[in-house]
C-alpha positions as CSV (number, residue, x, y, z in Angstrom):
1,X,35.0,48.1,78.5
2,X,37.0,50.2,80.9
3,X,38.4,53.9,78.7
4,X,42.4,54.0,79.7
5,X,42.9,57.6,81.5
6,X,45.3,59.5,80.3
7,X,47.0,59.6,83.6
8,X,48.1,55.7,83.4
9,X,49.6,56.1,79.3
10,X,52.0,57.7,77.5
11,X,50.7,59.2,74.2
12,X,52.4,59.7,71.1
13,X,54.7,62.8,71.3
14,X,55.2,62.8,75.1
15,X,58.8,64.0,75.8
16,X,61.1,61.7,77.1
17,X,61.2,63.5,80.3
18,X,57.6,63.2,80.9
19,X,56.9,59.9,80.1
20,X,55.6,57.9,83.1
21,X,55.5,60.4,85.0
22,X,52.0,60.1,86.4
23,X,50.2,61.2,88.8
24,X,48.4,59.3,91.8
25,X,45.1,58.7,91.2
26,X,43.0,58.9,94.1
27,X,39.8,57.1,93.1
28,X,40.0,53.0,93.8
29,X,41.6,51.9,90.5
30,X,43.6,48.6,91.4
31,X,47.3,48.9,91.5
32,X,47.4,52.7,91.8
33,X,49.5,52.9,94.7
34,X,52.0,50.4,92.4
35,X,51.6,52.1,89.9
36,X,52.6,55.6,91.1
37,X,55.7,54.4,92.9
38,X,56.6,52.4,89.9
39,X,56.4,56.0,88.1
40,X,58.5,57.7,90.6
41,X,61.2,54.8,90.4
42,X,61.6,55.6,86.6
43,X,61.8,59.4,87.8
44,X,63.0,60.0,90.9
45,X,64.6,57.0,91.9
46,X,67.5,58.5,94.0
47,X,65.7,61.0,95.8
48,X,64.8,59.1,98.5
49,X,62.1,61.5,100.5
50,X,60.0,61.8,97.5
51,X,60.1,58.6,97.1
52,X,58.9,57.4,100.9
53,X,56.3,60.5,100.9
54,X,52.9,58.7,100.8
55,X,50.7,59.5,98.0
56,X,47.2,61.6,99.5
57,X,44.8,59.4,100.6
58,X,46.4,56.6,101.0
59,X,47.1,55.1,104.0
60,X,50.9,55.1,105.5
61,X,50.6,51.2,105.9
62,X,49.6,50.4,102.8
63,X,52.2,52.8,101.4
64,X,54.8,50.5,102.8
65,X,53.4,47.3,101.8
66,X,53.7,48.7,98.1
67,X,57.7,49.8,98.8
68,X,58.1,46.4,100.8
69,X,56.6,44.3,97.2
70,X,58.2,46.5,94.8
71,X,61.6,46.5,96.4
72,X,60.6,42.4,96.1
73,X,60.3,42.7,92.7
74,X,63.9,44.5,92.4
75,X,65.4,42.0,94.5
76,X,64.6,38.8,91.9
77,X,66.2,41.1,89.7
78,X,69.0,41.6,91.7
79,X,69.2,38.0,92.1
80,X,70.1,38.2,88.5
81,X,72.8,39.7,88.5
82,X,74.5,37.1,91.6
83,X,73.8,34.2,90.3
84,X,76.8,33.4,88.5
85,X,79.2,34.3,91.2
86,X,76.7,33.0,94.4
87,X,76.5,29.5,93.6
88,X,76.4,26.1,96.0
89,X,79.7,25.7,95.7
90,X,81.2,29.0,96.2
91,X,78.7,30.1,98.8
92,X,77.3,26.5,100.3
93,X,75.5,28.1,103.4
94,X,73.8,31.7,103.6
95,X,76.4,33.9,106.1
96,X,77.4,37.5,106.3
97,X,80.8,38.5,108.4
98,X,81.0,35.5,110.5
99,X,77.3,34.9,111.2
100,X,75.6,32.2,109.5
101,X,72.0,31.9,108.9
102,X,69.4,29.0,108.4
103,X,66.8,29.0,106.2
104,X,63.6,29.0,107.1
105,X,62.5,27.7,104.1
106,X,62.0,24.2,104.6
107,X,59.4,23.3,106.8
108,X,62.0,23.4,109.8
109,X,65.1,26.3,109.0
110,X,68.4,24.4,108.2
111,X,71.4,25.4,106.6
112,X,71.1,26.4,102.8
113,X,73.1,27.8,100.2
114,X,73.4,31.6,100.0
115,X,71.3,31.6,96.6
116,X,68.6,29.1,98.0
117,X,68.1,30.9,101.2
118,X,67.8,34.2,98.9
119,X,65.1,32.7,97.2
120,X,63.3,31.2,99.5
121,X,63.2,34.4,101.7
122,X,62.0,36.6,98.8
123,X,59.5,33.5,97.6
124,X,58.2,33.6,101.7
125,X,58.0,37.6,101.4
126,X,56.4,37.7,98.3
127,X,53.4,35.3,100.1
128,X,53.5,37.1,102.8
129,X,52.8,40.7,100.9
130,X,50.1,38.5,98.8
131,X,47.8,37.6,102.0
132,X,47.9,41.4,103.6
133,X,50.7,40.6,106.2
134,X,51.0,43.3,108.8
135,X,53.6,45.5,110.8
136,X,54.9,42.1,112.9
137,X,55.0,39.6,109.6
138,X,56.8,43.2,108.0
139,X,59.7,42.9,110.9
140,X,60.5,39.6,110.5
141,X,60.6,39.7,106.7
142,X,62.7,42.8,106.4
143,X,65.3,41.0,108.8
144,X,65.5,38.2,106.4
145,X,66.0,40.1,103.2
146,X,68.2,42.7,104.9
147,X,70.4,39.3,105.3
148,X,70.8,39.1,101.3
149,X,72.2,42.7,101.3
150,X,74.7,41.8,103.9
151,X,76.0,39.0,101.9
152,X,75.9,40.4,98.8
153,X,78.3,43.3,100.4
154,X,81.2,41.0,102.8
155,X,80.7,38.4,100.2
156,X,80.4,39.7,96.3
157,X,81.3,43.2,96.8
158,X,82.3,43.9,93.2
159,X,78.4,43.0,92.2
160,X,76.7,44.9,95.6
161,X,78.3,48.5,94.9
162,X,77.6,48.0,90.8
163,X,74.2,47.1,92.0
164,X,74.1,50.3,94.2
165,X,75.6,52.5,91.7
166,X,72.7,51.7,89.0
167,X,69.8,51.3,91.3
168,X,70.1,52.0,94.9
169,X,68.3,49.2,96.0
170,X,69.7,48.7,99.6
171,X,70.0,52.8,100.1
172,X,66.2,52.4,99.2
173,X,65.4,49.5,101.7
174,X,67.1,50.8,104.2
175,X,65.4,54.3,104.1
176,X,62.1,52.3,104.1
177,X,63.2,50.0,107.3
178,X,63.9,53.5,109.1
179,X,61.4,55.2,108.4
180,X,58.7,52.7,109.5
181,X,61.2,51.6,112.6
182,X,61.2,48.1,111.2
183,X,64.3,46.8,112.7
184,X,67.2,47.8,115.2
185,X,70.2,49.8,114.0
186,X,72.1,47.0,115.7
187,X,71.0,44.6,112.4
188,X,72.0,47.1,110.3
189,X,75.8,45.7,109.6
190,X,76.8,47.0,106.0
191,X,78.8,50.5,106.6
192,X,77.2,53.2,105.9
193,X,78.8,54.4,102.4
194,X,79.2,57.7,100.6
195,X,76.4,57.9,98.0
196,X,74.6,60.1,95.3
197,X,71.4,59.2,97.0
198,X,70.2,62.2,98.9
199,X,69.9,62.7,102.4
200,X,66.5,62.2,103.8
């Protein structure tokens, strides 16, 4: 049997402060890469360059993928927190502004409720990550969920900046679509917004 590290748990008297607060560990243990930036979220999560700073000895790529399927993970649980107010019959089809988006999501893309396009586009992403997609599979997800931000802010405001204030999700996406030049500013459609993330 495998001994734990104690890198990877927190032992009895750790101060609050400390706890999860691990380091990377550079040998090829499964998941470290998750792992660490799971440990900087509980930490650091609003100071964005730390954050997007690649651990050593791992590779800038894979660095992203772990941001891309961790900021997956947030987004069901942003999801969470919609789904009473983003329903088929308040949001029937998946728009922003005056744009309105099909969902690829069905063999052929169609029209589709806000919340079942949201789903679908993080379900797609989520397969995508789990196969090893790469930078081009990367653009076209990143444009797809950057469309759930966009109608969470024109269309549910009151749940995007409550969402913002605890978390910082989108602040956090964003800062990863820039720095890996995964989309055009032109895309980019929600304001930019005064913050108490930090500037990168």
């Amino acid at each position: 049997m495998a001994s734990v590290t104690t890198t990877q748990c927190n032992l009895p008297g750790t101060k609050e402060e400390d706890c999860f607060a691990w380091p990377y560990n550079t040998t090829k243990v499964p998941f470290s890469g998750q792992s660490y930036l799971q440990s900087l979220l509980r930490t650091h999560r609003f100071d964005l360059p730390r954050l997007l700073r690649p651990p050593p000895q791992l590779d800038p790529t894979q660095w992203l993928s772990e941001h891309l399927r961790q900021l997956c993970i947030e987004l069901g649980f942003y999801l969470t927190h919609l789904h009473a107010d983003c329903t088929e019959q308040t949001c029937p089809i998946m728009c922003a502004q005056e744009m309105t988006y099909y969902c690829a999501g069905h063999g052929s893309p169609r029209p589709c409720s806000a919340m079942g396009y949201s789903v679908h586009t993080l379900d797609y992403a989520v397969r995508q990550l789990a196969v090893g997609a790469g930078m081009k599979h990367f653009q076209s997800m990143v444009r797809r969920l950057y469309r759930i931000f966009a109608h969470v802010y024109f269309h549910h405001r009151e749940v995007f900046e409550s969402q913002e204030s605890a978390r910082g999700v989108y602040a956090w996406f964003v800062a990863v679509v820039r720095k890996y030049e995964l989309s055009p500013e032109s895309l980019i459609i929600i304001p930019e917004m005064p913050s108490t993330v930090k500037d990168i």
